[in-house]
C-alpha angles and dihedrals in degrees: 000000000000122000124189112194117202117202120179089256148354104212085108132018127284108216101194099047096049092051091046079057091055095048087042090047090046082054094063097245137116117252131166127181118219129183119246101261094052095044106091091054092043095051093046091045091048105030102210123199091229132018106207113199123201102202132208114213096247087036097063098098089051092049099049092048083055099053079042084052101049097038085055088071102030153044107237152119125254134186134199126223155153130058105327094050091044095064089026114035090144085073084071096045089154095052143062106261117208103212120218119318108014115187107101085045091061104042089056086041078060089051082245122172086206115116127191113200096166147003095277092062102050113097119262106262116279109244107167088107091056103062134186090000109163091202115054129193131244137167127195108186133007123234146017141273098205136056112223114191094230094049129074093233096108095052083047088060098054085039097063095013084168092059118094106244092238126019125179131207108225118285086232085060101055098046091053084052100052093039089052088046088052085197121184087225127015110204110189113205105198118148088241119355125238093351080170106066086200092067092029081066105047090040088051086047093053096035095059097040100051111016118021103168120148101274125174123212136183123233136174108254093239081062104062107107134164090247097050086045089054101046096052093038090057093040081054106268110170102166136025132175127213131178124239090161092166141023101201122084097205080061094049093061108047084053085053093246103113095122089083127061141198085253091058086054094050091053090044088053087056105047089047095047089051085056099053079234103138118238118227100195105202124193147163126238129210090012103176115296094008117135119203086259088071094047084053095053083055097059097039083067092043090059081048100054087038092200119190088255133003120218127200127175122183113251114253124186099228100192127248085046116105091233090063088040085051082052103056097037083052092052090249101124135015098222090251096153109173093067087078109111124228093256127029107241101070094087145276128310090184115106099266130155113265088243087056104048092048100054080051092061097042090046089050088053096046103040119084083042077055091050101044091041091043088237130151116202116206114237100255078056083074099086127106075236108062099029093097093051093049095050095041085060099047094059086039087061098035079056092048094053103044080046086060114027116192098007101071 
């Protein structure tokens, strides 16, 4: 049998779609992934017996007039799956829908003895598709401890109540795989890294005998500690993101993040600073009921912190997650979903006032220059207007004062 998988893009890897290949490959049959503008083409040249499609919320329109597009021309099966379909399989009401993790459902779809009862059976991803990438993809461990209001983790957790909220492959195990990859750089993208300090230690041991190779990883800012900084620094960490998202505790709350503070972030700053290791700051803007006051305030942290990037999406209320559910119940937001775009940093679909949702524009596309020039704008600077001049005297200022160090 021959499966052709279609994803959004190829400029980095897809993981579950290359595991799905693996499992697909181990199977003894033939499977390619395309991305979705070559996938038409690619269906019609190779003429598989199923297109399988891992969907995006946002992408979902996209992906269902392709699949009407290829079975126009042809006779053939397709399947949906990935997240969108997973929360929302009655979008795809004309077509089989594989729900969550789906290894082990394809593998019994392919008639496959194979069983795979945890992380460490199922096959190493399938990369073959993916060629000459500098940065390769690796995950650790699948799930999340937390429950963030903006995330579908929590309607994960009363989906598959029987699943651990977190579960980890063997150290041993991620370590062969990167050292058999031999990748210039490893980005692990778990949701938070070595949440167990037990297997963050023997990964970072092993690591750091054997491989060794830059790698970059995400945590949660209360768990920065000095032990956690010095492990990965010595394994080779080079980069890690964490996520401020807010720096207003009122804010933090209501997105159900209210365990970490502005202060946590300061003190991660500095022990990763101390490490060499860069610090990716990552936030939200026009999160319900925010005020550009408060995303000034975010950014006012950010210049403190002075990462080596900072990083702001605009809040979108993808629907299922208690932060959209809050939207809609506060008037915010009319449950149009299908307004959401298919990335978070166009703009905001919330019911804003055109003033505020334009300062919040202008600020996303300023921040991470303010950041990185230590530069606050007013608030009347946030005009499509006035943005030139404000960056023309930044840099005017930044000149003046490398033309006179010292002095200015």
């Amino acid at each position: 049998m021959k499966i052709l998988l279609a994803v959004k893009s190829k400029k980095m890897e897809v993981l579950g779609p290359m595991y799905l290949s693996a499992i697909i490959k181990k199977a003894g049959h033939e499977c390619r992934i395309v991305d979705l503008p070559s996938a038409f083409s690619a269906a019609i040249a190779w003429r598989p017996n199923l297109v399988g499609y891992s969907v995006m919320t946002g992408d979902q329109q996209k992906f269902i007039a392709l699949d009407r597009e290829i079975k126009d021309k042809m006779h053939i099966a397709s399947i949906f799956g990935g997240p969108h379909a997973t929360f929302f399989p009655d979008d795809f009401p004309e077509d089989p829908v594989a729900l969550g993790e789906s290894e082990q459902d394809i593998a019994d779809l392919l008639k496959s003895s194979d069983k795979y009862s945890n992380l460490d059976d199922i096959p190493w991803p399938d990369r073959s598709d993916f060629p000459d990438m500098p940065i390769r993809d690796f995950i650790g461990s699948r799930g999340c401890t937390n429950s963030c209001a903006y995330c579908y983790q929590s309607a994960w957790n009363e989906m598959y109540p029987d699943l651990a909220k977190i579960r980890y492959r063997s150290a041993k195990d991620v370590v062969n795989e990167v050292a058999s990859v031999q990748p210039r750089f490893a980005y692990f993208q778990d949701s938070t890294f070595g949440v167990s300090l037990k297997w963050l230690r023997e990964f970072c041991k092993e690591y750091g005998r054997t491989v060794r190779i830059p790698y970059h990883v995400h945590l949660r800012p209360n768990m920065v500690t000095q032990e956690r900084v010095s492990l990965l620094a010595d394994a080779g960490c080079v980069s890690v993101k964490i996520a401020l998202e807010t720096a207003s505790s009122r804010l933090r709350k209501l997105i159900n993040r209210g365990r970490s503070s502005n202060e946590d972030v300061y003190i991660a700053a500095r022990l990763l600073k101390r490490e060499k290791i860069a610090l990716i700051l990552q936030n939200i803007f026009a999160l319900p009921s925010a005020t550009i006051e408060d995303d000034l305030d975010t950014l006012e942290v950010n210049i403190k912190v002075r990462p080596a990037y900072a990083w702001v999406s605009i809040f979108q209320p993808y629907p299922k997650t208690a932060l959209a559910d809050y939207c809609e119940k506060e008037g915010l937001y009319d449950g149009n979903y299908s307004e959401i775009a298919d990335n978070f940093f166009e703009g905001s679909v919330l019911n804003l006032t055109d003033e505020y949702k334009m300062q919040v524009a202008c600020l996303q596309r300023i921040f991470a220059f303010a950041v990185e020039m230590q530069v606050m704008p007013k608030v009347e600077d946030l005009t499509w207007e006035r943005l030139p001049k404000f960056i023309h005297d930044t840099m005017k200022r930044v000149g003046d004062k490398r033309m006179f160090p010292g002095v200015l």
